[in-house]
N, C-alpha and C positions, 0 to 999 in steps of 0.2 A: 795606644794599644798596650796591653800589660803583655808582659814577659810569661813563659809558657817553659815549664820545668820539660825537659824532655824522656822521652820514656821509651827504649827500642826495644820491641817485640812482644812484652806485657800488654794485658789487656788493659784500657785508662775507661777510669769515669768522673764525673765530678770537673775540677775546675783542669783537668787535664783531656779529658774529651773535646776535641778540636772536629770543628767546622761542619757538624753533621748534626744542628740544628734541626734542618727540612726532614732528612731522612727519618729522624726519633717523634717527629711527629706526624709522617704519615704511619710509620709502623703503630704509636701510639696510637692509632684513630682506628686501622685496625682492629688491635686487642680490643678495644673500645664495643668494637662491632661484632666480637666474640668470633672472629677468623683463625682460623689455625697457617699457619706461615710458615713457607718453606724461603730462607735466606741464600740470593741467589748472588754470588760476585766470587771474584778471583780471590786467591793464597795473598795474605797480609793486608786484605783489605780494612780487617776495622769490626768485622762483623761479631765478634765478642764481645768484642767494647760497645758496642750497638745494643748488644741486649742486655748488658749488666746497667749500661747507662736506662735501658728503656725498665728494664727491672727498678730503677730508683725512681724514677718518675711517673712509675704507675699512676692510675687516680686513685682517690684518695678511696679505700675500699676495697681495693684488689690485695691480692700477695701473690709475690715473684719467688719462686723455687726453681736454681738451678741444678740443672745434671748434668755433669760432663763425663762422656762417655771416650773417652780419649782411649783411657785404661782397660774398658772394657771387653771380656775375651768371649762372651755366648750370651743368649738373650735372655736369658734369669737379670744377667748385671744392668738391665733396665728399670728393672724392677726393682732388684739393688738396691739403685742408685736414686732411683726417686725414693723410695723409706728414708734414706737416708740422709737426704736433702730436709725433712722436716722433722730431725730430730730437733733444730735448734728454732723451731718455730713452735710457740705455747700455744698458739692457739690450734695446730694442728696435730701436733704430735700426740698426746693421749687418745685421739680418737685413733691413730695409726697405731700405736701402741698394741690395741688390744687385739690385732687382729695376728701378732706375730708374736703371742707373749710364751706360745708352748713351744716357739724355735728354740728357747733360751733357758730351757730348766735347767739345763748341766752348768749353768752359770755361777758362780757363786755368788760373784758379785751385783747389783742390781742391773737392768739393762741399761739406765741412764748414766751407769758411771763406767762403762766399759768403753774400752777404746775403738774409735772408728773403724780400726782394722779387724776389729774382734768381730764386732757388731757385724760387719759386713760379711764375714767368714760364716759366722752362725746362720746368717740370715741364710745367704746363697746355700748352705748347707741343706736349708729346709725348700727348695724351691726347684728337685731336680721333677726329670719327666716335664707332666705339663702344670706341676704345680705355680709354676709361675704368673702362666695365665689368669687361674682363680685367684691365687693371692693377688696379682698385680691388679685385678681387676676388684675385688675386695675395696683394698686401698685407694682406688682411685673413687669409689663409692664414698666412701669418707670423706675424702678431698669435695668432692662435690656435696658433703653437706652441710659444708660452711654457709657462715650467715658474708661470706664473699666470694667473689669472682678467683679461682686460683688460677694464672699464668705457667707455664711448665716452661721454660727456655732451656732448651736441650743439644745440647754441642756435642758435635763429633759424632753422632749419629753415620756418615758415609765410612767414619771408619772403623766402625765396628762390624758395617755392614761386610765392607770388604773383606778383615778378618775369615766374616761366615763363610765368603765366599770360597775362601781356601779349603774347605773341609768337603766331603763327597757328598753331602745332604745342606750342603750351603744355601743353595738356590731354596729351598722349602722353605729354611731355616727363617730365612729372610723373608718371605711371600707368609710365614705364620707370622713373624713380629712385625710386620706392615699393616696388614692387616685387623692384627688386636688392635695397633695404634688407633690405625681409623675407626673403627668400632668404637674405643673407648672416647673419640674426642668427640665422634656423632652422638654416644648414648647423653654423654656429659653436656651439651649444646650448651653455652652461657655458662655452664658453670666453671669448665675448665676448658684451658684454651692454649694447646702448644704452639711451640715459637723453634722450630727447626734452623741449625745452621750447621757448618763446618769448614775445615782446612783443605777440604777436594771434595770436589760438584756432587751434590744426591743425586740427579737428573742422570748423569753420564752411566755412573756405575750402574744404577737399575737398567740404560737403556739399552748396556750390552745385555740382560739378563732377561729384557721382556718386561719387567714389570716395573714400568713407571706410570700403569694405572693403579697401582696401588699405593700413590701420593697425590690422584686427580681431587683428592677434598682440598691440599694444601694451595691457597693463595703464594703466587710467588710474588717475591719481593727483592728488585734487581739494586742492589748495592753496587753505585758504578764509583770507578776510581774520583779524589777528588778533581775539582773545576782546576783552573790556576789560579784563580784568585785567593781561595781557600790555601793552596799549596801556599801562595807567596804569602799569603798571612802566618800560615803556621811558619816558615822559614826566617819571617822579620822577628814574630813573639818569640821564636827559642834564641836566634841571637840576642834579642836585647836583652832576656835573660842572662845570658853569659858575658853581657859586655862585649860582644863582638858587630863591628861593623861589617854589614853585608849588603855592599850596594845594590840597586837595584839589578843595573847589568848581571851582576854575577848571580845573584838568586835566579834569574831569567835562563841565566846560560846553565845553570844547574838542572832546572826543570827541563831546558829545552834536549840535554845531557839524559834525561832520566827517559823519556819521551810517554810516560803516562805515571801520572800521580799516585801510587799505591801511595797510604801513607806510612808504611813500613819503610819506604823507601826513601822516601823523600827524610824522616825522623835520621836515617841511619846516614842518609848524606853528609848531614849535617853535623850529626855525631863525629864522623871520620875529618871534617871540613876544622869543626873547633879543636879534635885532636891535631892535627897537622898545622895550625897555627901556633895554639897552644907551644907546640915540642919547639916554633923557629920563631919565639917570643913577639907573634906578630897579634896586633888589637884591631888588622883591619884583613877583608879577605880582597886577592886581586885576583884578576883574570884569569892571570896564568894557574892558580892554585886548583880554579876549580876542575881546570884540565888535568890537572897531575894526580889530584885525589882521586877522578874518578878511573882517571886509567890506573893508578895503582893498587888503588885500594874497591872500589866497588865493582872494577874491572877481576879482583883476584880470583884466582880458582881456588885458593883454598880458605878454609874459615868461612863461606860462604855461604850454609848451610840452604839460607832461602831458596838460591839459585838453583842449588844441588840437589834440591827436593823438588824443585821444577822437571828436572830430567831423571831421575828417579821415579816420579811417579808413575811417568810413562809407561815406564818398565814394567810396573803392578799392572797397569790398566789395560795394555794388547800382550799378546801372545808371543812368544820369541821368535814368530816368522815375523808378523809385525813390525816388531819394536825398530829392528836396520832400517824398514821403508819410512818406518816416523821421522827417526834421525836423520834419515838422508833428507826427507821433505822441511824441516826447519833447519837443518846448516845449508840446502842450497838457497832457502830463503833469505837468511841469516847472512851469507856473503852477495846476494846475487840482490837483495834487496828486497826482494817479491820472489813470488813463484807463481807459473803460469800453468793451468791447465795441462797444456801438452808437456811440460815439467812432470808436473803430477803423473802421468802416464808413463813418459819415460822412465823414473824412478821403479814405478810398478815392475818393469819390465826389467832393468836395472837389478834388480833383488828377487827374480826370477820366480814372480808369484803368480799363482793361476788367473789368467785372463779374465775366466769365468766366474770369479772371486769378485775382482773389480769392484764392479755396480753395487755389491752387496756388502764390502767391507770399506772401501773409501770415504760415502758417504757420515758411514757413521764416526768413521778416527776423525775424520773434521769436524763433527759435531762436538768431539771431546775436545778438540783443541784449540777449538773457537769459545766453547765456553766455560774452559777454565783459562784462558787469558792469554794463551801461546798466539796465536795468529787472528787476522780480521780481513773480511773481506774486500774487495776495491770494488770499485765500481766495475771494473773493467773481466772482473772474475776473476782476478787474480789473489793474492792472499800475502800479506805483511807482518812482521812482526806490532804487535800491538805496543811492547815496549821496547824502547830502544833500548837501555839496560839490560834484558833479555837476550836482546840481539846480540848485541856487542861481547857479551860473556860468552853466548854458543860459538858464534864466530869464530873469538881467540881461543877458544877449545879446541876446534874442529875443523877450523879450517887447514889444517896444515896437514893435516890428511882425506883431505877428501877431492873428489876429480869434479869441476864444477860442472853442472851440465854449460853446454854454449846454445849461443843463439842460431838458430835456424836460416 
């Protein structure tokens, strides 16, 4: 098995894209079939790396233009940001060129040698009101009159959305840029074909808003964490990379420690695993270590940015009546192991929320919690931490102020 350079939190492709072979070629087949795709999995799953890698391996005929909308503050920067994606593409760029050549008279210098930020300033400059629509749709005419298939693989799209959301005409804001999308990916049929992903669920945020029929053209595509096998593969190639011995037991006891395979997670164990040998000049990892690393270090509350955006997000996503009942329903799961229906109920009542609310809002904060990766269901109707690592951090956060409900 060859050794495997490690990579924590970067997006990897190429010979550092690990174990998601199956997955690049059902999405492959896919684009293939001219689907537009919305990317469905949990925070650090991979799903960048998934399209940058499916961007290199298009077939032979297509082109891959990314837009990452991370940055992005109103819905002109959609539009933006794809111009500005094929500036460095010759075969598309002239025909884009002409359609935005009178944004840039005050220019002095040519539009091809002006810097990204300029470009971008000028452009959004010409694209207030609904000028954005005509141009964006302009452009994307172009793009479609290639002698190929163009792919659009489009990141961070949920958080832009959200952004909108914040403003008083949020809700339209968003139901107008939904909307062009789907327009523009049905006029284009075959010729152009989006690839939807990001860092928090598109499904959830539309579905407090009503409008998750306005992504019913997108094929979803479930990115589940990896197998184990996968995991203990990538956990063997990075140590023998480094020259560290990682026996079996302890890779096992690591994953079993982690209790669901993100591979962010599993990368950064390991990272913290050959630091900590490393520092007490050891070449082999023991038992004992892998307990110590994870309660001190992937266990820590600070520097833990991932974690912390786990319970952060929360925040964004219910209302400030809300968000106590969240909290209280994962740290009593979190110490208590599960949480059970009449749990659920009591908490309601606990944080002193309208009865009549119930049916109407619990439903749905389980739908966001379920699938962005906090909790899963049991057979029994009860609800679990999906990852232990998850667990074990709220836990040590929270348990030492909170009253655990008891058994009946």
């Amino acid at each position: 098995m060859p050794g495997l350079v490690g990579e924590v939190g970067n997006w990897v492709s190429g010979p550092r894209f690990w174990g998601r072979e199956h997955e690049l070629s059902l999405l492959l087949k896919l684009i293939e079939d001219g689907a537009n795709v919305s990317i469905i999995a949990q925070r650090r799953i991979g799903k960048t790396s998934l399209m940058h890698e499916a961007s290199d391996k298009l077939p032979q005929g297509y082109a891959g233009l990314h837009i990452d909308l991370q940055a992005a503050q109103d819905v002109s920067d959609v539009v933006v940001k794809i111009v500005t994606a094929t500036r460095d593409v010759t075969a598309i760029w002239p025909r884009i060129r002409g359609c935005f050549g009178n944004f840039f008279q005050s220019v002095k210098d040519s539009i091809d040698s002006i810097s990204v930020y300029d470009f971008e300033l000028h452009l959004k400059a010409g694209l207030s009101g609904n000028a954005w629509q005509d141009k964006g749709s302009q452009a994307l005419s172009e793009l479609a009159k290639l002698d190929k298939p163009v792919v659009l693989f489009i990141d961070e799209l949920p958080i832009l959305i959200d952004r909108l959301l914040l403003r008083p005409d949020g809700r339209e804001s968003v139901h107008t840029l939904l909307c062009w999308l789907r327009s523009q990916s049905q006029l284009h049929q075959g010729r152009i074909c989006m690839i939807f992903a990001g860092s928090i669920g598109l499904e959830p945020v539309l579905g407090r808003i009503g409008l998750t029929a306005d992504i019913n053209h997108l094929t979803p595509f479930v990115l589940d964490p990896w197998v184990d096998d996968v995991a203990m593969g990538c956990l063997n190639a990075l140590a023998m990379y480094q020259n560290l011995e990682l026996p079996r037991n302890c890779a096992s006891n690591m994953l079993e420690l982690l209790g669901c395979n993100i591979p962010y997670h599993v990368q950064l164990f390991f990272f913290y695993m050959h630091e900590h040998c490393r520092a007490q000049g050891k070449t082999s990892v023991l038992e004992q270590d892998v307990k110590e690393v994870f309660d001190r270090r992937m266990l820590n509350t600070k520097g833990h940015s991932d974690l912390t955006h786990m319970e952060s997000r929360l925040f964004k996503m219910f209302t400030s009546e809300e968000f106590p009942f969240v909290r209280d329903v994962l740290t009593q799961a979190a110490i208590a192991g599960r949480i059970r229906p009449g749990d659920i109920t009591a908490l309601w009542k606990r944080n002193e929320l309208s009865p009549k609310d119930y049916l109407s809002i619990v439903p749905h904060i389980f739908d966001v919690i379920e699938h962005d990766g906090y909790l899963q269901k049991c057979g029994d109707g009860s609800y679990e931490f999906v990852s232990n690592l998850l667990r074990q951090w709220w836990k040590a956060k929270y348990e030492a102020f909170y009253e655990l409900l008891t058994e009946n």
